[in-house]
C-alpha positions as CSV (number, residue, x, y, z in Angstrom):
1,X,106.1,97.0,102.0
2,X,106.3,94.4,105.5
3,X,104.4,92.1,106.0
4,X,102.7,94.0,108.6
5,X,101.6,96.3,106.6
6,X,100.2,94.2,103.6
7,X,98.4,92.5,106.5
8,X,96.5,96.2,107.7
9,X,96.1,97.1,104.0
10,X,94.1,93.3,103.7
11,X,91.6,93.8,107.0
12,X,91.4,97.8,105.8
13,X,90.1,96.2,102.2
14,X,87.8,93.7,103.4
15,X,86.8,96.1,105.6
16,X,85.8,98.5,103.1
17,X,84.1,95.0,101.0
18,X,82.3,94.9,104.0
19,X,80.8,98.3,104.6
20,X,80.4,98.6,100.7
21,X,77.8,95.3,100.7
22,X,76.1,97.1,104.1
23,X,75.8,100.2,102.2
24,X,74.3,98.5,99.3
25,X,72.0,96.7,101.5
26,X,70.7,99.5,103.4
27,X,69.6,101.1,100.2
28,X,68.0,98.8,98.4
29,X,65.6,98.5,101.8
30,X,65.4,102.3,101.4
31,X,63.4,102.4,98.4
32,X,60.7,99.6,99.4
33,X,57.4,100.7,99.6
34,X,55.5,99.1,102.0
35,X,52.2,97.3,100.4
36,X,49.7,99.9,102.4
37,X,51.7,103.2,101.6
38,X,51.6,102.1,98.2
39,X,47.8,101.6,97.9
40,X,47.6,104.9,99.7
41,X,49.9,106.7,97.2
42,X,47.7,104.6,94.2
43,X,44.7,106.2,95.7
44,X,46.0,110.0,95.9
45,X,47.0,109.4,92.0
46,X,43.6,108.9,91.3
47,X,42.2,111.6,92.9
48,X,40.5,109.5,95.5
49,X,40.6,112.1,98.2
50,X,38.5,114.0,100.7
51,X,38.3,117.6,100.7
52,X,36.6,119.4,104.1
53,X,35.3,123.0,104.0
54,X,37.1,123.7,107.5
55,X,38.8,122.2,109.9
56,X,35.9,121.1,112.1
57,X,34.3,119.2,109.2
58,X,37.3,117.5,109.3
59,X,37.4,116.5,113.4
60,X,34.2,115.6,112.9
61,X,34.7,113.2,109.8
62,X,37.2,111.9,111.9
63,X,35.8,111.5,115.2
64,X,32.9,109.9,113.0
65,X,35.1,107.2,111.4
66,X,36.9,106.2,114.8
């Protein structure tokens, strides 16, 4: 092979490194949980949930609570 074209095949590796480490990056942010999701999620586990008997108990839970 050139010189030239050892050259390409370098920026085409480091490149590659490059979008590798993004990648990796990228999905280690994916599975954060964020502090209030998490307490929310906690919460469902143990059951700690309203029910409503129809959907206008629910508005007006709602509406109540804003």
């Amino acid at each position: 092979m050139g010189e030239c074209e050892n050259v390409t095949l370098e920026m085409v590796y480091k490149k590659l490194q490059n979008i590798e480490m993004e990648v990796r990056e990228i999905s280690d942010d994916l599975h954060e949980v964020r502090p209030e999701f998490a307490e929310k999620l906690k919460k469902a586990e143990k059951g700690k949930f309203r029910v409503f008997k129809s959907i206008e108990e629910m508005e007006k839970h709602i509406e109540g609570s804003c």
